[in-house]
C-alpha positions, 0 to 999 in steps of 0.5 A: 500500500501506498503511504505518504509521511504527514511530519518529517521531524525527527522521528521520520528518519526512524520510519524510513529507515525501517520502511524496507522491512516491509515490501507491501509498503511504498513511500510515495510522499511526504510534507512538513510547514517546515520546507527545508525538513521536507525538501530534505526528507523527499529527498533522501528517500525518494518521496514526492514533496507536497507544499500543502497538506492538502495536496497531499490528502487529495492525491489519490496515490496515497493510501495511508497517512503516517501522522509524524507532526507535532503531538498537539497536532495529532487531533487536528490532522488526523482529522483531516486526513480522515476527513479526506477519506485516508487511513491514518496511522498516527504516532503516539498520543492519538490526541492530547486528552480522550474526548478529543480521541474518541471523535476521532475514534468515532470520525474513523468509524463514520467514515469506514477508516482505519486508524491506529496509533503508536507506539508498535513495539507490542508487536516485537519480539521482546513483547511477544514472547512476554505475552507467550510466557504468561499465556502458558503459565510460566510464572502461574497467577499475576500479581503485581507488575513494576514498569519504568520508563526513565529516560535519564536526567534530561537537564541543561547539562544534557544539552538535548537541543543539540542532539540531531538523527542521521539526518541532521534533524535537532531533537525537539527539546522545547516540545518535548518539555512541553508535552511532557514525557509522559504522554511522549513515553508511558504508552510503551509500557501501557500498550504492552499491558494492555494486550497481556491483561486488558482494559485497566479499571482504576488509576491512582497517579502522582506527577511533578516538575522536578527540574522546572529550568532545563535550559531554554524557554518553553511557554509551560513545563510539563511534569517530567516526573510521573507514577500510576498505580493501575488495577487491571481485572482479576487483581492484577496491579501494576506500578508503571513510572517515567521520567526524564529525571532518574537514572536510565531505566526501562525494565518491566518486571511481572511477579506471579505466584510461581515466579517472575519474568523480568525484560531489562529495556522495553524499548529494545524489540529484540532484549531478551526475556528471563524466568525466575522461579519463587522458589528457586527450584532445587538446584538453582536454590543450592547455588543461590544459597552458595553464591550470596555469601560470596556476594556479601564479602564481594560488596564489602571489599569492592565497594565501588561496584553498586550491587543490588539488595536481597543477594543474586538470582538465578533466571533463565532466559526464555525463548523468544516466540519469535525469533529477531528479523528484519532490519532496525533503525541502528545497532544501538536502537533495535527498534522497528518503527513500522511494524504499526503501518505494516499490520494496518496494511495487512489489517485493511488487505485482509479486511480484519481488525487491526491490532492497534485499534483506534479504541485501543489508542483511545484508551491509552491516551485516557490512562496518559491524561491521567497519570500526567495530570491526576489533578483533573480527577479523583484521587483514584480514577475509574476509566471509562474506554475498553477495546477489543482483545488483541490478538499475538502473532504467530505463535499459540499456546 
């Protein structure tokens, strides 16, 4: 299918990039207000530049939208796009609160449209398998889920207005800052639980601006601190925090009953997934019992080397579901940005549900104004959106 890329800022590099993973797909256009990010863009990879958004929406070559802008600017183009009569895959947030998301939910229904959001990383390897592991019972009953997302003080130090992708395109601080990076990152995480454990009933949330001054003006700082505590059906709840403040981390952990399985970067689609069990099973027992003390006497003589609390574990790392292909933005950033855009593609070729539904978007930015902004409600939340089940891929237990 046809796509024309609607925002050629800094994450557009990463979806081209990867645009070859997916022959079925073709990159036909693209436009931007900005002329020279969109000269250079339809440029390096061969698309056809619009000066006008809305010659690109009125050419009937183009068949899927990528929406890449601004995420304040989410809601108003993709209104169009689907005004005009074009699928559109949206980057995450669908919108900025979720009355605007579900008209646009709605728009796309009256309209016989698919739309769908971001971020596609439930669709990995890493993700996959977790979700495997959990339909077979690996660590039997869930209880309770720890889920991060701390990108690392992001300061005046860090300079971050300098950063630039390969192609030269600056990371948009200012924006970044104002958005806030919750609504930029918890959808990562919120997206991986929604496909394990449905929709979440209530939220408890906390935010805060830690670090109001990070080096240039920005006409309102958003919280760059943020913790939701969500009960999702059958008691199963989970502690999900980002930041732009704490050390780097992007582990998810999930405890059941028989164990817990534990992933050190959501964000890389192919790190790899590892099991504990509680208890430690027979021999793993013995020697976690002959290594601890070890450990103890390590830490008082080397005391340099941060060690983790509560001695050394045995996991073991279990197969992936589905073994890594295809090609990523870079070694350091195994990420594939249009895994989304390929499964929509599908989904409209094969006239079937798309797994990043437009209601599943919907929820999301619901649970995002809330852990962001828990000033708006009540101090623990009932949410009100749902969304189909989703479906795995390839494999089934």
């Amino acid at each position: 299918m046809n796509v024309t890329v609607v925002g050629c800022g800094y994450v557009s590099e990463f979806y081209a990039k990867t645009l070859s993973n997916y022959p079925e797909l073709k990159l036909v256009g693209a436009f931007d207000i900005n002329d020279a990010q969109v000269e250079a863009f339809s440029r390096r990879w061969s698309a056809k530049k619009y000066t006008k958004l809305e010659h690109a929406l009125s050419d009937p070559s183009a068949e899927i939208i990528l929406n890449l802008t601004n995420p304040r600017s989410h809601y108003e183009v993709t209104k169009m796009c689907i005004e005009a009569g074009k699928h559109v895959y949206s980057e995450k947030p669908l919108a900025m609160d979720a009355p605007s998301a579900r008209r646009l939910v709605d728009l796309a229904k009256q309209k016989s449209l698919y739309l769908g959001t971001a971020p596609c990383s439930i669709l990995g390897e890493t993700a996959q398998t977790i979700w495997k592991a959990l339909r077979e019972g690996i660590i039997g009953r869930v209880r309770l889920v720890y889920a991060n997302f701390d990108e690392g003080m992001i300061s005046a130090n860090a300079a971050p207005w300098e950063w630039r992708n390969d192609a030269g395109v600056p990371w948009p601080a200012k924006d970044e800052f104002e958005v806030g990076c919750t609504f930029e990152h918890a959808g990562y995480i919120l997206t991986w639980l929604a496909a394990f454990f449905g929709p979440a009933n209530h939220v408890t949330a906390f935010s805060s601006c830690q670090i109001p001054d990070k080096g240039i003006p920005v006409d309102r700082m958003a919280p760059d601190f943020s913790v939701g505590c969500i009960e999702y059906s059958e008691n199963i709840v989970a502690r999900v925090t980002c930041s732009i403040v704490g050390p780097r981390d992007k582990s998810i952990t999930i405890v059941g009953d028989d164990g817990v399985i534990f992933a050190r970067d959501v964000r890389d689609d192919a790190c790899p997934v590892y099991v504990r069990h509680i208890p430690a099973k027979r021999w793993d027992g013995a020697i976690e019992r002959g290594l601890n003390p070890f450990q103890k006497w390590l830490e008082s003589w080397l005391r340099a080397i941060p060690w983790s609390g509560g001695g050394w574990h045995i996991q073991r790392r279990y197969p992936f579901a589905r073994k890594p292909t295809g090609r990523f933005v870079s070694k350091g950033k195994r990420v594939d940005f249009c895994r989304g855009p390929a499964e929509m593609a599908q989904a409209i070729r094969q006239n079937r549900p798309c797994r990043l539904s437009a209601e599943l978007g919907l929820h999301i930015t619901e649970l995002v104004d809330v852990i962001q902004n828990p000033d708006k409600s009540a101090v623990r939340r009932r949410i009100e959106s749902t969304f189909p089940p989703i479906e795995p891929l390839s494999w089934r237990t």
